[in-house]
Structure formats: C-alpha cells, structure tokens
gemmi code that builds the backbone of each chain (N, CA, C; Angstrom):
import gemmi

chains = {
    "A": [
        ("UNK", (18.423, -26.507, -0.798), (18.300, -25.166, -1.370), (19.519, -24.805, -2.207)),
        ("UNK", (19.014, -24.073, -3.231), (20.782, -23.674, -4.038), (21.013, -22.545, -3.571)),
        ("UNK", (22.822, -22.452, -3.693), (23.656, -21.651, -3.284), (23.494, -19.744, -3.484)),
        ("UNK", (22.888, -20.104, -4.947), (22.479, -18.973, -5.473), (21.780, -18.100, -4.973)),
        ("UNK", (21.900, -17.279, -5.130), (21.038, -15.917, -4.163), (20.157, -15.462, -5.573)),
        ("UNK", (18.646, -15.682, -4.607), (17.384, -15.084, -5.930), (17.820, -13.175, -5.666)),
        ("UNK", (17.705, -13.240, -7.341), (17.558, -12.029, -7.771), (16.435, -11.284, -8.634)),
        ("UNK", (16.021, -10.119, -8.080), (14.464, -9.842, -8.703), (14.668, -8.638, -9.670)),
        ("UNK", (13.485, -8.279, -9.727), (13.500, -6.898, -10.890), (14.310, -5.846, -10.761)),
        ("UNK", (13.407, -5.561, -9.191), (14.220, -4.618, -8.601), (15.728, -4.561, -8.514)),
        ("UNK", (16.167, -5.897, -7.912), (17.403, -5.902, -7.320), (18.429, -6.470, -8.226)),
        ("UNK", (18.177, -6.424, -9.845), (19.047, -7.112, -10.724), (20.347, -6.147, -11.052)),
        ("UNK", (19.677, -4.645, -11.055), (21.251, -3.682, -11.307), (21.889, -3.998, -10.594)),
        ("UNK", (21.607, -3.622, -8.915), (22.714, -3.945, -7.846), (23.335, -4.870, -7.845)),
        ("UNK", (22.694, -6.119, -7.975), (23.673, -7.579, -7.819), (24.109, -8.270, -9.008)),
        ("UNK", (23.841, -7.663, -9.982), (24.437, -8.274, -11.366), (24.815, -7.336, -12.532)),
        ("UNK", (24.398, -6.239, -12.462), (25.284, -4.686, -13.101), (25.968, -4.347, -12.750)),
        ("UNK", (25.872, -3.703, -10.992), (26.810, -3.260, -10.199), (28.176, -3.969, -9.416)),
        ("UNK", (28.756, -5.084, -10.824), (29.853, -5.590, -9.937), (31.017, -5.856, -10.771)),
        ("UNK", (31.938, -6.202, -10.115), (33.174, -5.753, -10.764), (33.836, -7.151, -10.661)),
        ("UNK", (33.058, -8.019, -10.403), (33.441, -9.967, -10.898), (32.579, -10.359, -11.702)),
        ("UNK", (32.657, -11.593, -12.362), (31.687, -11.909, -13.680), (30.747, -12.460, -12.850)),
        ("UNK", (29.546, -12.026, -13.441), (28.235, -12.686, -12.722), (27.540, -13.624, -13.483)),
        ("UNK", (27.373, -14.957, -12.934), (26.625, -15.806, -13.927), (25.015, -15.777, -13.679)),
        ("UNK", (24.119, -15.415, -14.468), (22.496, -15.521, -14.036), (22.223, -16.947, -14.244)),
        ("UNK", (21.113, -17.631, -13.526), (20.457, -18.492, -14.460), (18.975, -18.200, -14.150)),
        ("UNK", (18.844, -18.141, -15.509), (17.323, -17.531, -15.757), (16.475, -18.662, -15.631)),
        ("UNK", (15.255, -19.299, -14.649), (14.657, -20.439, -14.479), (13.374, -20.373, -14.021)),
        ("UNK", (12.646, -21.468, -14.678), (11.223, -21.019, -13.932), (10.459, -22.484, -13.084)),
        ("UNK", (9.206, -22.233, -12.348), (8.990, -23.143, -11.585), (9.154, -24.962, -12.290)),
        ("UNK", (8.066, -24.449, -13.878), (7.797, -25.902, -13.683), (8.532, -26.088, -15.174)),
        ("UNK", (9.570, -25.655, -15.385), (10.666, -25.920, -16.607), (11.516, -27.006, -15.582)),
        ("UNK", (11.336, -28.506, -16.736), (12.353, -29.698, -16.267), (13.533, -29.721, -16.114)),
        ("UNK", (14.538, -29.006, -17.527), (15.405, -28.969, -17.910), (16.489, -27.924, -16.894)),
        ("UNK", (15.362, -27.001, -16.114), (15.733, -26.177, -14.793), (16.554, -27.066, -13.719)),
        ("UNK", (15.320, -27.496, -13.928), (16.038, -28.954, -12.503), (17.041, -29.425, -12.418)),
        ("UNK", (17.838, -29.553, -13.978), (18.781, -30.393, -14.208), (20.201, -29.307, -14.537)),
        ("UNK", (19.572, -28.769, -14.405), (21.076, -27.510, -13.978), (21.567, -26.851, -12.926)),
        ("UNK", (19.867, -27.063, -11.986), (20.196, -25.984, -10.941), (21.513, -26.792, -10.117)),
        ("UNK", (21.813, -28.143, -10.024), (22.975, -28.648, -9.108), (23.851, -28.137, -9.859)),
        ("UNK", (23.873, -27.888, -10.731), (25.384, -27.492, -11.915), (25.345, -26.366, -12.019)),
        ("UNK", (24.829, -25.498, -12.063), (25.224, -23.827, -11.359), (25.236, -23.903, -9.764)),
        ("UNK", (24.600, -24.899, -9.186), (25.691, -24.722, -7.627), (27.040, -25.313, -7.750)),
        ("UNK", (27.504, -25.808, -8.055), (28.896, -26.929, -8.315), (29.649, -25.697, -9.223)),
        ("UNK", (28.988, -24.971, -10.183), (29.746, -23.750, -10.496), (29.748, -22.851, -9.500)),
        ("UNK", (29.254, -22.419, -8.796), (29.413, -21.329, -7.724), (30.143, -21.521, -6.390)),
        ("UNK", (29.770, -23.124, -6.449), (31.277, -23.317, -5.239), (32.377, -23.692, -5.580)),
        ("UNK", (32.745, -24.137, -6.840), (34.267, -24.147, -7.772), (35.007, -22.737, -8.051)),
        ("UNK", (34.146, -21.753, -8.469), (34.653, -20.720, -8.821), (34.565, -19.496, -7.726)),
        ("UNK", (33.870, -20.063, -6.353), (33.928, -18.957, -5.698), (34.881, -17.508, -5.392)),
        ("UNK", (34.456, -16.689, -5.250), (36.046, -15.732, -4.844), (35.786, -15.179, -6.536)),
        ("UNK", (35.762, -15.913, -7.360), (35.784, -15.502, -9.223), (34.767, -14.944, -9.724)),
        ("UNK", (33.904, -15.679, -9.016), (32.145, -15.443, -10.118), (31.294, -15.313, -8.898)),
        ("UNK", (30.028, -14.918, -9.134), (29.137, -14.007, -8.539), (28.157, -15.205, -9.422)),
        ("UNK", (27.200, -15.750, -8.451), (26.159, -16.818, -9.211), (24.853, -16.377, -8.750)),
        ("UNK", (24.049, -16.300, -9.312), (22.381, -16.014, -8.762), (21.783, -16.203, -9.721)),
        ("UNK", (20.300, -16.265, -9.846), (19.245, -17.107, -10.286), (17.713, -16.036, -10.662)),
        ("UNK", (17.097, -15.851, -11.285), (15.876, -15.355, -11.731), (15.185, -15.827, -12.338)),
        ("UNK", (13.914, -16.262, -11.309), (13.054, -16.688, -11.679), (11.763, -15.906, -12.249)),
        ("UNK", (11.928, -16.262, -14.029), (11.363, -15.698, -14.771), (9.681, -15.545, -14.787)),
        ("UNK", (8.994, -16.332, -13.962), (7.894, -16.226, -13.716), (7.173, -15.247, -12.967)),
        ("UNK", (8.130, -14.769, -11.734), (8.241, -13.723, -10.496), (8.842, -12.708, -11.110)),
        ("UNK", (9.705, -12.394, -12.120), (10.502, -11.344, -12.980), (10.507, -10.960, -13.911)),
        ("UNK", (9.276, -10.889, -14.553), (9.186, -10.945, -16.509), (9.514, -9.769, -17.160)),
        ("UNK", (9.928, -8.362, -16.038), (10.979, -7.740, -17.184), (11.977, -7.661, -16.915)),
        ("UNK", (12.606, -8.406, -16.182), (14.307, -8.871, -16.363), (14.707, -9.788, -17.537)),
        ("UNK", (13.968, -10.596, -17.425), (13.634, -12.078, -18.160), (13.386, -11.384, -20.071)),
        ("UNK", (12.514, -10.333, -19.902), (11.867, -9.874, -21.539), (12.958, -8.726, -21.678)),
        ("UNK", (13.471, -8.430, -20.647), (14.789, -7.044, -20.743), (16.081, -7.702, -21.892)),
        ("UNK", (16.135, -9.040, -21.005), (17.389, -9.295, -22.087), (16.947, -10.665, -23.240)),
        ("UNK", (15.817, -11.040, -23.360), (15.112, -11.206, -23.959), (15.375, -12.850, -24.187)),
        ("UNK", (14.839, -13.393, -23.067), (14.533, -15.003, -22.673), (13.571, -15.021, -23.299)),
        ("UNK", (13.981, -16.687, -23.773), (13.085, -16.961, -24.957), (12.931, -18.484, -23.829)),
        ("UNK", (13.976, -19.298, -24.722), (13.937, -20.519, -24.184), (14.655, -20.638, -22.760)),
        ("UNK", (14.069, -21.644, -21.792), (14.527, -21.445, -20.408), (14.643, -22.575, -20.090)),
        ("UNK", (15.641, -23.347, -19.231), (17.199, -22.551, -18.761), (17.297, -21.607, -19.821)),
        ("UNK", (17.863, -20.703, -19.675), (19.102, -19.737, -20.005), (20.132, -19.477, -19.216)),
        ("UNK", (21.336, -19.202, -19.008), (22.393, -18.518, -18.472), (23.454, -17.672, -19.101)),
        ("UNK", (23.378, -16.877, -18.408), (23.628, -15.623, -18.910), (25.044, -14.956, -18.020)),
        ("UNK", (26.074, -14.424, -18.787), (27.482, -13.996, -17.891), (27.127, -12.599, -18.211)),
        ("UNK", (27.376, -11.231, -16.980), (27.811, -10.370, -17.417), (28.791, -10.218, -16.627)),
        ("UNK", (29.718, -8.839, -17.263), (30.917, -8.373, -16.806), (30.345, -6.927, -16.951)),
        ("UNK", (30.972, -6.220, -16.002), (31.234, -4.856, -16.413), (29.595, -4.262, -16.373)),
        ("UNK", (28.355, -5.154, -16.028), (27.387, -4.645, -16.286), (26.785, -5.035, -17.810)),
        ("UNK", (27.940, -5.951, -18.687), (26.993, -5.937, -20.028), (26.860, -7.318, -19.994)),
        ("UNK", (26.333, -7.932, -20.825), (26.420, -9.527, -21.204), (27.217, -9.927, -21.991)),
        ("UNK", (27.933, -10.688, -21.719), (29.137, -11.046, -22.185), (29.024, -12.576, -22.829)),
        ("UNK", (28.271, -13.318, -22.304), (28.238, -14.481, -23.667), (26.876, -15.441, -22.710)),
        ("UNK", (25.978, -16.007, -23.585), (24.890, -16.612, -22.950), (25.010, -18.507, -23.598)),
        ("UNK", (24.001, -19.322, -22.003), (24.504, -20.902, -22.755), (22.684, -20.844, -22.870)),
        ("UNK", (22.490, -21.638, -23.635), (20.542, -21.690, -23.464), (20.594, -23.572, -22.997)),
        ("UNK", (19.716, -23.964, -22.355), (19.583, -25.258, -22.218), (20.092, -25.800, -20.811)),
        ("UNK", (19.948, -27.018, -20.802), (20.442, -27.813, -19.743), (21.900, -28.497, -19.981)),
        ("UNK", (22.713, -27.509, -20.118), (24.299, -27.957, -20.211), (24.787, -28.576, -19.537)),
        ("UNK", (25.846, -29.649, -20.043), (26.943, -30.251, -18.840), (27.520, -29.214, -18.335)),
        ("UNK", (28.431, -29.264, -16.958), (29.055, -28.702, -16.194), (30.239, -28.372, -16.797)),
        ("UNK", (30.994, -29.313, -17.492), (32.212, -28.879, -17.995), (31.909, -27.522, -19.532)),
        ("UNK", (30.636, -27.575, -20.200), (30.480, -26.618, -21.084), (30.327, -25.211, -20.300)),
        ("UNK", (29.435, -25.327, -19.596), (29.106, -24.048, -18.545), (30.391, -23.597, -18.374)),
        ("UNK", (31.754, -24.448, -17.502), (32.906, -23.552, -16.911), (33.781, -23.389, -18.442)),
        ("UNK", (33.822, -24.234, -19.493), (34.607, -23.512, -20.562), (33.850, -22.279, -21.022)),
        ("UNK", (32.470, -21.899, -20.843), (32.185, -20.494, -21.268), (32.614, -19.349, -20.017)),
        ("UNK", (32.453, -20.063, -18.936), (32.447, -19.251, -18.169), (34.187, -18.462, -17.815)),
        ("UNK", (35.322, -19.665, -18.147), (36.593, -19.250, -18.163), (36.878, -18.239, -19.325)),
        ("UNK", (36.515, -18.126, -20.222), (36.654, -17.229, -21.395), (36.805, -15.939, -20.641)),
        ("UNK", (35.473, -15.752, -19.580), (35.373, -14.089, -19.216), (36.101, -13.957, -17.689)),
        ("UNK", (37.044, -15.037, -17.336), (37.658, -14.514, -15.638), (39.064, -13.895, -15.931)),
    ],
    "B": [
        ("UNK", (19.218, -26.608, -5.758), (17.569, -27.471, -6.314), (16.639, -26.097, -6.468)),
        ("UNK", (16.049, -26.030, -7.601), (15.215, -25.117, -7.724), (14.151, -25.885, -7.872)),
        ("UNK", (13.397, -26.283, -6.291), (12.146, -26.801, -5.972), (10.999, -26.004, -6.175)),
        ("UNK", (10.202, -26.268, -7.047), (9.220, -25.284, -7.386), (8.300, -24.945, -5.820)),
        ("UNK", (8.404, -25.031, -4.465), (7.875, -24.977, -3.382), (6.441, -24.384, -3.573)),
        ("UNK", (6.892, -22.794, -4.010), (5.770, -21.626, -3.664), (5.004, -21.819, -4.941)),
        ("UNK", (5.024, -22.811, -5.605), (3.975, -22.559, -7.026), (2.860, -23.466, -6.711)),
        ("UNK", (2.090, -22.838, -7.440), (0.328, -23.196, -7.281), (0.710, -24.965, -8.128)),
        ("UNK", (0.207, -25.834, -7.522), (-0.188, -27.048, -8.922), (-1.131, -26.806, -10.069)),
        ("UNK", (-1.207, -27.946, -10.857), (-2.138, -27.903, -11.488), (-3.409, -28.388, -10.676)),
        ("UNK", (-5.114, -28.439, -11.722), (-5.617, -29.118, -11.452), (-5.733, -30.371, -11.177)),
        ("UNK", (-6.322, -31.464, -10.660), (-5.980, -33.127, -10.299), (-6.276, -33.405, -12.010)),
        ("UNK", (-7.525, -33.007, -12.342), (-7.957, -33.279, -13.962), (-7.277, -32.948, -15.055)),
        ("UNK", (-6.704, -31.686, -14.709), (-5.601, -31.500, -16.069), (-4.693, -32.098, -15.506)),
        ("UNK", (-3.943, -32.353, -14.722), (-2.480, -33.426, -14.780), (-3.401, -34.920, -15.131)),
        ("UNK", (-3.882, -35.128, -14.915), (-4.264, -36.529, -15.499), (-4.569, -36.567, -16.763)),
        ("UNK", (-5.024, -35.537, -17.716), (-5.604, -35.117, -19.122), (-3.906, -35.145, -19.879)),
        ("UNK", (-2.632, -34.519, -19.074), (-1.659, -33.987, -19.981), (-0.760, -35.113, -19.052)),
        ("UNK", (-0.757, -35.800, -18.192), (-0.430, -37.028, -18.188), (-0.614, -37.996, -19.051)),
        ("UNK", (-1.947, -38.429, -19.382), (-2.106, -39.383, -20.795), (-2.139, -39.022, -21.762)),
        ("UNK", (-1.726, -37.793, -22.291), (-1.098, -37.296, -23.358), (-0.140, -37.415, -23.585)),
        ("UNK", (0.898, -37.349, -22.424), (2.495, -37.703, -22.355), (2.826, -39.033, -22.832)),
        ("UNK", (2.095, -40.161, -22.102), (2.154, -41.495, -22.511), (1.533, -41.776, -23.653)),
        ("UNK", (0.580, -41.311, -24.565), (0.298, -41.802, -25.341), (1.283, -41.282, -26.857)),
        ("UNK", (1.297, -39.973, -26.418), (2.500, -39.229, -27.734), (3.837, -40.186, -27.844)),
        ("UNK", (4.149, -40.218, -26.247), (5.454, -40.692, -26.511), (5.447, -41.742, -27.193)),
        ("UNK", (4.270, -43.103, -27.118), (4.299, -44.287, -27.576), (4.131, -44.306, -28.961)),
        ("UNK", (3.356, -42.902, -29.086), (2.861, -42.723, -30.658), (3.927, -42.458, -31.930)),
        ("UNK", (5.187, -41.403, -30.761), (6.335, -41.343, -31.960), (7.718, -41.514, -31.595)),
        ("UNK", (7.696, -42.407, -30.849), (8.795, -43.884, -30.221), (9.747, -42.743, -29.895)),
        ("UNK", (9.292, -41.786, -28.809), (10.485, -41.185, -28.184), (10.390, -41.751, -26.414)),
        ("UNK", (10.689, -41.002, -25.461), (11.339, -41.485, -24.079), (11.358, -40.784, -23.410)),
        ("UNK", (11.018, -40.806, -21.883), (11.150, -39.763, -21.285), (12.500, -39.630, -20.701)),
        ("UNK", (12.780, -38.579, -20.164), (14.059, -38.373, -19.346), (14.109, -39.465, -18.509)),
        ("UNK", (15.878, -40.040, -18.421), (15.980, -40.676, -17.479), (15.775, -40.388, -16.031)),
        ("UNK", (15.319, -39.026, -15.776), (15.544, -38.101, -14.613), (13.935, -38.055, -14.376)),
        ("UNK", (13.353, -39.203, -13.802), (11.518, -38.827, -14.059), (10.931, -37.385, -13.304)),
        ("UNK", (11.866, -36.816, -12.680), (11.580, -35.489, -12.088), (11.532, -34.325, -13.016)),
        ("UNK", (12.234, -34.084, -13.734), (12.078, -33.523, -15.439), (10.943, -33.828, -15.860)),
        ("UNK", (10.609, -35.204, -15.883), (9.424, -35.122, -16.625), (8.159, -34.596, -15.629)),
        ("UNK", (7.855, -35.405, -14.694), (6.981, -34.852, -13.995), (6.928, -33.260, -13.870)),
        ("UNK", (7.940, -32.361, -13.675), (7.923, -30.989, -13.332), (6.920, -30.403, -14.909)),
        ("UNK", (7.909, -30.840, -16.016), (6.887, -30.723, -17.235), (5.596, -30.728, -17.355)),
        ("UNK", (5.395, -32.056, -16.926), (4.063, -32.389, -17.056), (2.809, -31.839, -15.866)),
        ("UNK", (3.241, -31.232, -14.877), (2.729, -30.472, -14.093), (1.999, -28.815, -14.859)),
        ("UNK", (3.399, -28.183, -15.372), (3.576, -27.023, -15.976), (2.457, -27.235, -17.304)),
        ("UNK", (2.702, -28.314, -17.611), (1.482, -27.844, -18.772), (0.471, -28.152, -18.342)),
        ("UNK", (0.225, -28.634, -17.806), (-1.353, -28.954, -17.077), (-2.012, -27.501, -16.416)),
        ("UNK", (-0.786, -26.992, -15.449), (-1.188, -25.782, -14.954), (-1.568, -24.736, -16.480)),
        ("UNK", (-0.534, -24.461, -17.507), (-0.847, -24.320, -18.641), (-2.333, -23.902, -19.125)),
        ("UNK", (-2.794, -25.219, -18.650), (-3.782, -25.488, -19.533), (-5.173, -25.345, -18.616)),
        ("UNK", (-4.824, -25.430, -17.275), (-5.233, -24.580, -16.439), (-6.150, -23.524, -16.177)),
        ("UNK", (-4.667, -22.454, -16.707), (-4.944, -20.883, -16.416), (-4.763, -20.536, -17.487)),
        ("UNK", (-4.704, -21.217, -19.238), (-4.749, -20.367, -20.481), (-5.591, -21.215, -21.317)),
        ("UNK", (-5.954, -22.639, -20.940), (-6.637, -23.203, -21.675), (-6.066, -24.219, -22.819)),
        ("UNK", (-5.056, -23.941, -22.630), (-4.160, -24.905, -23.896), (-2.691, -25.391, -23.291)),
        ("UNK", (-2.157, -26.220, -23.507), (-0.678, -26.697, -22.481), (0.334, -25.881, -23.441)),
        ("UNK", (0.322, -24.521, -22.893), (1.399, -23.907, -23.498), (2.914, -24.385, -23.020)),
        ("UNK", (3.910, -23.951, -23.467), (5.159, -24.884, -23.056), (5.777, -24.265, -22.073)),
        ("UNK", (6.035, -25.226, -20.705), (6.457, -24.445, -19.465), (8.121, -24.376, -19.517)),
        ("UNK", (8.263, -24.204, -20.870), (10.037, -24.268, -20.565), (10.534, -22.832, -21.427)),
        ("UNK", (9.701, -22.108, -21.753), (9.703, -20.872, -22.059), (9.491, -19.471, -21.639)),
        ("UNK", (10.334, -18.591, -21.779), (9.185, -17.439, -21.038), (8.627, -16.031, -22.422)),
        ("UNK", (7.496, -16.000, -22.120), (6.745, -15.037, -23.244), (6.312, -13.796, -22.622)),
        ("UNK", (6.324, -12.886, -23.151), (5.910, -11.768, -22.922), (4.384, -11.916, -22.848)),
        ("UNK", (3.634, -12.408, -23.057), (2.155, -12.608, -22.981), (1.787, -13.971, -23.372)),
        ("UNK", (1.563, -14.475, -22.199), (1.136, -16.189, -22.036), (-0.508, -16.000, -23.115)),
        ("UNK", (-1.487, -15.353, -22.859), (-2.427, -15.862, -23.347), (-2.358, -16.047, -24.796)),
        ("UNK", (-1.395, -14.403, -25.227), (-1.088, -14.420, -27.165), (-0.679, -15.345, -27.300)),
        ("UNK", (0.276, -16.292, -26.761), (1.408, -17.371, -27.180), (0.614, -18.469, -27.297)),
        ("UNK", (-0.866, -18.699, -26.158), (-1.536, -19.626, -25.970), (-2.221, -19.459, -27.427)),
        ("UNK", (-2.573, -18.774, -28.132), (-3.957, -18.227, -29.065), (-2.713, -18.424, -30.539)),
        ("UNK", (-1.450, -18.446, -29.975), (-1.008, -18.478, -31.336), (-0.629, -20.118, -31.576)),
        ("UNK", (-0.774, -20.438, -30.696), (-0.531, -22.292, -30.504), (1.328, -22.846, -31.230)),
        ("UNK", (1.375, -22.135, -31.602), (3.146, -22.782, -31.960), (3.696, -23.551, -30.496)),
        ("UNK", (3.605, -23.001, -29.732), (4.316, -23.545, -28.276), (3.165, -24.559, -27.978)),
        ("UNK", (1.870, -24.747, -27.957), (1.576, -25.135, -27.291), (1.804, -27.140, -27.400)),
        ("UNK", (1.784, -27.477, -26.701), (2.592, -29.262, -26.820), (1.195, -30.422, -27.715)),
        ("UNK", (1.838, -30.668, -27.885), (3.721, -30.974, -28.580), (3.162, -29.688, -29.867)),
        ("UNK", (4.674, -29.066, -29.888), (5.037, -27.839, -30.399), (4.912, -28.243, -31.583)),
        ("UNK", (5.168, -26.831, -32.879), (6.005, -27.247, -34.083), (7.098, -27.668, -34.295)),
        ("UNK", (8.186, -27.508, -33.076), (9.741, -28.384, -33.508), (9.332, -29.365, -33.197)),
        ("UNK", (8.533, -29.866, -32.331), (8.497, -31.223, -31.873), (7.850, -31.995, -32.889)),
        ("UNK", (6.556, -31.641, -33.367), (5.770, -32.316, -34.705), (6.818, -32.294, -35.940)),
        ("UNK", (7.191, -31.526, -36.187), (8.378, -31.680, -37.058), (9.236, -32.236, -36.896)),
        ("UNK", (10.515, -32.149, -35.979), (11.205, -32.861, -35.885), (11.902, -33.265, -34.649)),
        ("UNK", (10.711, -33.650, -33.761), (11.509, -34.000, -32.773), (12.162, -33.432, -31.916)),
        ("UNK", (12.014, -32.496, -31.555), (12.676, -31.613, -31.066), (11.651, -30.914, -29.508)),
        ("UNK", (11.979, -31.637, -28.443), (11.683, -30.897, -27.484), (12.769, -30.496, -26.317)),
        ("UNK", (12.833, -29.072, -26.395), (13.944, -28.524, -25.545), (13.478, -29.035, -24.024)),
        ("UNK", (12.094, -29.280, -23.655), (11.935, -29.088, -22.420), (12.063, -30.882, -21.951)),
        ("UNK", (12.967, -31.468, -22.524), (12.847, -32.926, -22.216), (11.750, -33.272, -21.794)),
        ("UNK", (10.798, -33.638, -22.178), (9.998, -34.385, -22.304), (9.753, -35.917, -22.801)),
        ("UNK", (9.619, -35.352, -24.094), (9.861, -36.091, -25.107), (11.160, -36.376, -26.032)),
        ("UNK", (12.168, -37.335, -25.565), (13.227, -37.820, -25.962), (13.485, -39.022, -27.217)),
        ("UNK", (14.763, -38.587, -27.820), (14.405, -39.539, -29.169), (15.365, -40.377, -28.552)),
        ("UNK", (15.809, -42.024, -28.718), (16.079, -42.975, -27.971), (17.969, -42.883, -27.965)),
        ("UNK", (18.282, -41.645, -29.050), (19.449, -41.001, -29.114), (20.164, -40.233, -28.690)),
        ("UNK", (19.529, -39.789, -27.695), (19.725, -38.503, -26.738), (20.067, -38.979, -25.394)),
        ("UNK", (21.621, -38.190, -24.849), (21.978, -38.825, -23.879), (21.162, -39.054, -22.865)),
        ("UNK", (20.274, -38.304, -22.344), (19.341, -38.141, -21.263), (17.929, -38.651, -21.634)),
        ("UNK", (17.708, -39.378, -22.450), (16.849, -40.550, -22.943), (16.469, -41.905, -21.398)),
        ("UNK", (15.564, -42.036, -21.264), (15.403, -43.055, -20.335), (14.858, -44.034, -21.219)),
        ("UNK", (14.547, -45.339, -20.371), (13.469, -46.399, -21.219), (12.147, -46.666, -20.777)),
        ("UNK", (11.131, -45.315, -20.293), (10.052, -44.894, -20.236), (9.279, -44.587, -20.680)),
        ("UNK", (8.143, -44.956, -20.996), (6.942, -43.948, -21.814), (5.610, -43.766, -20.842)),
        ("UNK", (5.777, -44.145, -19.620), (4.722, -43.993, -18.637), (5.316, -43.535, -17.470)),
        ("UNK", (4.243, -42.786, -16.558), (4.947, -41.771, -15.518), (3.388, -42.150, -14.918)),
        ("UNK", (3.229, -42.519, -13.967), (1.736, -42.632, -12.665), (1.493, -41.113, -11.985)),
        ("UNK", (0.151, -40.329, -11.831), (-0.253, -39.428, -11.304), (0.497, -39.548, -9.609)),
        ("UNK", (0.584, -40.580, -9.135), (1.516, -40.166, -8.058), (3.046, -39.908, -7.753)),
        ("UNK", (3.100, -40.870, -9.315), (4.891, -40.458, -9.119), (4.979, -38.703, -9.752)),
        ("UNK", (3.912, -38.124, -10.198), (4.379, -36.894, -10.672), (4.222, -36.329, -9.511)),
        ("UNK", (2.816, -36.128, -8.815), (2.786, -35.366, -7.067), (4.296, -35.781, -6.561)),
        ("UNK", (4.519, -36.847, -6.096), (5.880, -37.078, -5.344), (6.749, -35.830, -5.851)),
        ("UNK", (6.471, -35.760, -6.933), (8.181, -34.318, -7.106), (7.786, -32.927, -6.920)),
        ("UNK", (6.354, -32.965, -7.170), (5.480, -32.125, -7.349), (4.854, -30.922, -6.140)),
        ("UNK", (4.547, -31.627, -5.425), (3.913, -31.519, -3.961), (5.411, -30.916, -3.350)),
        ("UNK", (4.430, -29.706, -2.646), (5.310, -28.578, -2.076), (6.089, -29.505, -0.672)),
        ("UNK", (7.116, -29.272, -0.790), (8.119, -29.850, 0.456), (7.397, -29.427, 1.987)),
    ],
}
model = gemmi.Model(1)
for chain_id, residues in chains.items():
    chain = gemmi.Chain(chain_id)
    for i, (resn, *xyz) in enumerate(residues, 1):
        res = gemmi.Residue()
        res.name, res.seqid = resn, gemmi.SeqId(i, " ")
        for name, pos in zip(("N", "CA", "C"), xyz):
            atom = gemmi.Atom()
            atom.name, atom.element = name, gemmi.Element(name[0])
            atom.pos, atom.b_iso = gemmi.Position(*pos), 0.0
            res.add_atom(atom)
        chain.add_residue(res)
    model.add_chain(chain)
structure = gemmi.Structure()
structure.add_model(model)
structure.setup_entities()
C-alpha cells in the first residue's frame, strides 16, 4: 500500500489548502500505467522528505471535481501547493531525482 | 503501489479485442511496450473497460470532464492523434525503441494482463 493518505473532494481543503508545509498531490487513476510507475516514487518522496512535505494522492476517477478544479488533463499529474495555492506542477511519470529538484524549489 | 483493487475489469472480450490491437499496432509501427509489462497491462485493461462502458477505447491515462463527449470526439481515443502522428503515447503503451522505458516486446498474453489485473 502507499504511504500516501487518499484524499477526496470533500477532504482536499483540509489536507492540502489548510496547511502550512508544502503538500505534494499526485493526481492518479485506476487503470493509467504511467500511475504505477510513480506511485513508488512519490512514496520514496514522502519518506525522504518527511517532517518537510505533506504527500497524498487523488484519485481522479472517485474525484472529478478536484481533478477538473485544477484542471487535470493528462494523468500522472503532481501537483505542489503551499500556502493553499499551487505552486509548480510535474505531468508524467518522472524520475525521482526530477520530482525532488521541483519539489526543493518550494521547502 | 496504487493497485487498482476496487475497480471493476474489463470485459473477457474487450481485453482480448484491445489486447490484439496492442500487438498488432505495435508490430505495425515498430514501437515497444514498456519494459515494466504491468504498465502495459494496466493500459490495456483501461481501454478495454473504455470501450466497455463508452464504446470506443478512450485513453485511460487522462481525466475529462465528460468521458462520453471525449469518446464521440475520438481525438483520445487509441491510438490517439499524437500517437498517429507522431508517436507519441504519454500512457506508455506504445514505445519508440528510443525511449528509456522501451522494452523488447510487442506481445503481452490475456493472462499475463489478469495477473496484474485481478483484484489482490
């Protein structure tokens, strides 16, 4: 199971607006491949940066106006906010080392 | 692991329909599947279901505000317009023999896709 804690429609202000560490989303759906191949690499980000970043996951199939809110197109997506806004997005199945150079920009 | 657990499969007939579609495209325009055959299989599930519940293998690596419009407008549906054009599939699928995550595959068996497939 990944580390990530699912986040839904409902519960996206509280756990990814309402916080005051950078939160990384990854926006993913059941039968997207390229999902698969990240989800170990946003866990490996969430236990590297623990204490720093705030990691959780929405699955866009179960969430389609979180997903059409900030306006997922192509999926993977991942998405940083700070402060409640979005602060810089990766689209695709990234290496690990691209993910933490975007993700160091905003700690 | 974002194990698709709680999702419905496809039909047995559409994964076998968008299974030999997979193998035959790929052979047709000398690309590859992921070295990761779980990528592919998850794909090839998704459009089957696709095609399923909209009638056409819309692309499961996207999300649309309205699956059936997207289905009726066919751009997504596989192999896409980036892909007929140029090669270009985000949802690894279909790999050009240049791409790091390129395998040396163009066939995937209806059971090796269940194996990844089939709820834990």
């Amino acid at each position: 199971m990944s580390a990530a804690l699912s986040v839904t429609d409902s519960t996206f202000k509280q756990e990814v607006l309402d916080n005051d560490v950078p939160v990384l989303v990854d926006f993913w759906a059941p039968w997207c491949g390229p999902c698969r191949m990240v989800a170990p690499v946003v866990d490996e980000i969430a236990d590297q940066y623990a204490g720093q970043v705030k990691v959780v996951k929405v699955n866009t199939d179960e969430n389609p106006s979180i997903a059409s809110q900030y306006g997922i197109r192509s999926i993977p997506t991942l998405m940083i906010f700070k402060g409640g806004q979005r602060v810089d997005m990766v689209v695709g199945a990234v290496p690990k080392s691209t993910l933490a150079s975007t993700l160091e920009k905003h700690l | 692991m974002s194990t698709p657990t709680d999702t419905t499969q496809a039909t047995d007939k559409s994964l076998e329909t968008m299974r030999s579609f997979a193998e035959q495209y790929a052979k047709r325009t000398g690309t590859y599947f992921c070295v990761d055959p779980g990528v592919t299989a998850v794909v090839i599930e998704g459009l089957a279901k696709h095609k399923d519940d909209l009638g056409a293998a819309l692309c499961p690596c996207r999300h649309y505000e309205d699956k059936k419009a997207e289905a009726s407008a066919t751009y997504w549906n596989c192999p896409c317009v980036p892909m007929r054009e140029r090669k270009e599939c985000h949802c690894m699928l279909f790999l050009t023999p240049d791409n790091d995550f390129a395998g040396d595959q163009q066939e995937i068996t209806f059971d090796e896709i269940r194996s990844v497939t089939n709820p834990a």
